[in-house]
C-alpha positions in Angstrom: 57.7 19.5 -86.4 55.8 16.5 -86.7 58.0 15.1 -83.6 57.0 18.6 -81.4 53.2 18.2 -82.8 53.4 14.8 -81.7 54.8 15.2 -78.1 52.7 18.1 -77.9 49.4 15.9 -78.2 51.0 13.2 -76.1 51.7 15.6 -73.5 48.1 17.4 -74.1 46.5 13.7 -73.7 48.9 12.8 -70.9 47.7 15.8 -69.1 43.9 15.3 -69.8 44.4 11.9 -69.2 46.0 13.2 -65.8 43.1 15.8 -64.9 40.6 13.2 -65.8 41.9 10.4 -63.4 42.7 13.1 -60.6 39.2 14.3 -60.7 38.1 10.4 -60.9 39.9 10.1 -57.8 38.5 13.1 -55.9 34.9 12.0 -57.1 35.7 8.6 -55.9 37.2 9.9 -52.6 34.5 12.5 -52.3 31.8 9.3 -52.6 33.5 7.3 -50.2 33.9 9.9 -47.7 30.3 10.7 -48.3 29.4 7.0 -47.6 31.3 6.9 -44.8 29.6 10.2 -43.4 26.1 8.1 -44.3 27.6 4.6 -42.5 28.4 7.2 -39.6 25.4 8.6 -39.3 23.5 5.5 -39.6 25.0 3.7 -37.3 25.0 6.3 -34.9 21.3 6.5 -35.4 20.9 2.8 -35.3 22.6 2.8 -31.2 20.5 5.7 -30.7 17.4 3.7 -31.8 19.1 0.7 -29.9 19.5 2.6 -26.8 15.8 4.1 -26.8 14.5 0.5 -26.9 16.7 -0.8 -24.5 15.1 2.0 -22.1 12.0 1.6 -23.0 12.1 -1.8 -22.5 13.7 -1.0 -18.9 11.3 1.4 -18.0 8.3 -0.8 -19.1 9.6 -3.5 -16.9 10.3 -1.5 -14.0 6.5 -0.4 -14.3 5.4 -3.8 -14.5 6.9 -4.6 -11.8 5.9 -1.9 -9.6 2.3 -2.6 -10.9 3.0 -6.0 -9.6 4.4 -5.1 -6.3 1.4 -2.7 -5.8 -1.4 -5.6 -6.8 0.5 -7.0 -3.9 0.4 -4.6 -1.6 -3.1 -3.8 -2.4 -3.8 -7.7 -2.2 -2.6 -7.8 0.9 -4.7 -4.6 2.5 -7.8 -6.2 0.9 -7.0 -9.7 2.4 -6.2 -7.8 5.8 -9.2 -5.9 5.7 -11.3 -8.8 5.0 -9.9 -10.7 7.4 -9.8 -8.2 10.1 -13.8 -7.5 9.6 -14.7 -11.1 10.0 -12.4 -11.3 13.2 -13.7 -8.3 14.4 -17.7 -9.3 13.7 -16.7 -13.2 15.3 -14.7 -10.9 18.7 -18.3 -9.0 18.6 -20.6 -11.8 18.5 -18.3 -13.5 20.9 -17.8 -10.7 23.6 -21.8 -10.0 23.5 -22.6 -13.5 24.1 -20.1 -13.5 27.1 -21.7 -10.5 28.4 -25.2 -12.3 28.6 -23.9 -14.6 31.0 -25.4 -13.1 34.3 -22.6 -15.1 36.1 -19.9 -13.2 34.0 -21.3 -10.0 34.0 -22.0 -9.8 38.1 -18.2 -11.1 38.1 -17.2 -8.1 35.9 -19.5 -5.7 37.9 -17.9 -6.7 41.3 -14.0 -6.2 39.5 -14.8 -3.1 38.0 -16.8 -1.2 41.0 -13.9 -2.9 43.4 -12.2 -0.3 45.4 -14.3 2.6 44.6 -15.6 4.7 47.2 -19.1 7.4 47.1 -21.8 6.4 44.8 -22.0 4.4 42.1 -24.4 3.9 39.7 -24.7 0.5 37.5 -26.3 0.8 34.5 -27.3 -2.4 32.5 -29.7 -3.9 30.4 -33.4 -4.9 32.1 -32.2 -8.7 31.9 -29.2 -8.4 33.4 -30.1 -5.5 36.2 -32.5 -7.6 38.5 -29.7 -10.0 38.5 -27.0 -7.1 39.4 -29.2 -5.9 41.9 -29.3 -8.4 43.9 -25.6 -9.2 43.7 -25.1 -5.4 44.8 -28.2 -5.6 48.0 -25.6 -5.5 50.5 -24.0 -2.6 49.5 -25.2 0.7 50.1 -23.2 3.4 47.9 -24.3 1.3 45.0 -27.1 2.1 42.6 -28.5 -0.2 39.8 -30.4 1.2 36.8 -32.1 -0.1 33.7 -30.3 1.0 30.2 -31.8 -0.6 27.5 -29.5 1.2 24.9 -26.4 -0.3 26.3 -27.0 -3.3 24.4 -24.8 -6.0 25.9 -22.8 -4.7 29.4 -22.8 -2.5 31.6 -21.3 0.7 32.3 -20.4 2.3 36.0 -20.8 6.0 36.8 -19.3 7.6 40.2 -19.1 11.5 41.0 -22.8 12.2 40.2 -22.8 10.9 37.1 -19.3 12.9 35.7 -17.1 10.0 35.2 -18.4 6.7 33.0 -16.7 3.9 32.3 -18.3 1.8 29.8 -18.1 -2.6 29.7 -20.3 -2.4 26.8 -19.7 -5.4 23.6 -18.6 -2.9 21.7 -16.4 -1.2 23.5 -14.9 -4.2 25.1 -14.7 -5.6 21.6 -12.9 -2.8 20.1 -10.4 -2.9 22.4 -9.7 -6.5 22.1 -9.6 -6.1 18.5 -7.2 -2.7 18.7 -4.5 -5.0 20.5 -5.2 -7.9 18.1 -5.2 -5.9 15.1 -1.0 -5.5 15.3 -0.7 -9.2 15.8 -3.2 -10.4 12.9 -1.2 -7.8 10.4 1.8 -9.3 11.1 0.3 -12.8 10.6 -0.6 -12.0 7.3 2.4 -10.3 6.1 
């Protein structure tokens, strides 16, 4: 009996032995899958992580650049502007002083009254009308009175007055500027 008691307990150990290293193994295949699952996870979170930075740092350049392109852009306006405001003064000064010139004006009267038939009335400033007077004496459909608030030029009316066309340094000098203006932006591009 002693033999039967004895393979008994061996086979009782063997068993418990067996159960214990089984559930050993299951705990230890449990852990590892559970630290796998964790290595997963975290390594999935660390691309994520990756990933976001990455875009950020994308998108952060991308708007630093466009920042840069539009301080350009807005450089460029200003410079443009600038530019364009001192041409336009220097065209204004320029133009008015030409328009002093008796000479040049009496020239530009007899161009611009050329051809037209009926009265015609010159308009121009006090200085400038005795000499435009006299150019005109010879003709008699034409008219020359004083206008003070013309500034520099002249302007011609025909048809009683309905239809004006104005020489005046500001309107001559914002013409010349309009057809500069194109040229000078593409200078400065």
């Amino acid at each position: 009996m002693s033999e039967d008691l004895q393979s008994l307990l061996e086979k009782i150990n063997r068993e418990g032995v067996e159960k214990a290293k089984a559930e050993a193994d299951r705990i230890v295949a449990e852990a590892k899958a559970k630290a796998a699952e964790i290595l997963k996870s975290a390594n999935e979170e660390a691309a994520k992580v990756k990933a976001d930075g990455e875009k950020s740092a994308r998108d952060y350049a991308d708007r630093a650049a466009e920042t840069v392109r539009q301080a350009a852009r807005d450089t460029v306006l200003k410079v443009e502007s600038a530019v364009t405001a001192m041409l336009d003064r220097l065209l204004a000064k320029d133009v008015d002083r030409a328009l002093a010139d008796e000479k040049t004006v009496s020239a530009l009267v007899a161009e611009a009254v050329k051809g037209l038939a009926g009265p015609v009335e010159v308009s121009a400033p006090a200085k400038l009308a005795a000499a435009l007077k006299a150019q005109l004496a010879g003709s008699g459909s034409f008219t020359v009175a004083m206008d003070d608030t013309l500034g520099s030029g002249f302007s011609v009316k025909t048809e009683g007055g309905r239809v004006e066309h104005a020489f005046t340094g500001d309107v001559i000098a914002g013409e010349l500027s309009k057809r500069l203006r194109p040229d000078l932006a593409a200078l400065l591009k």
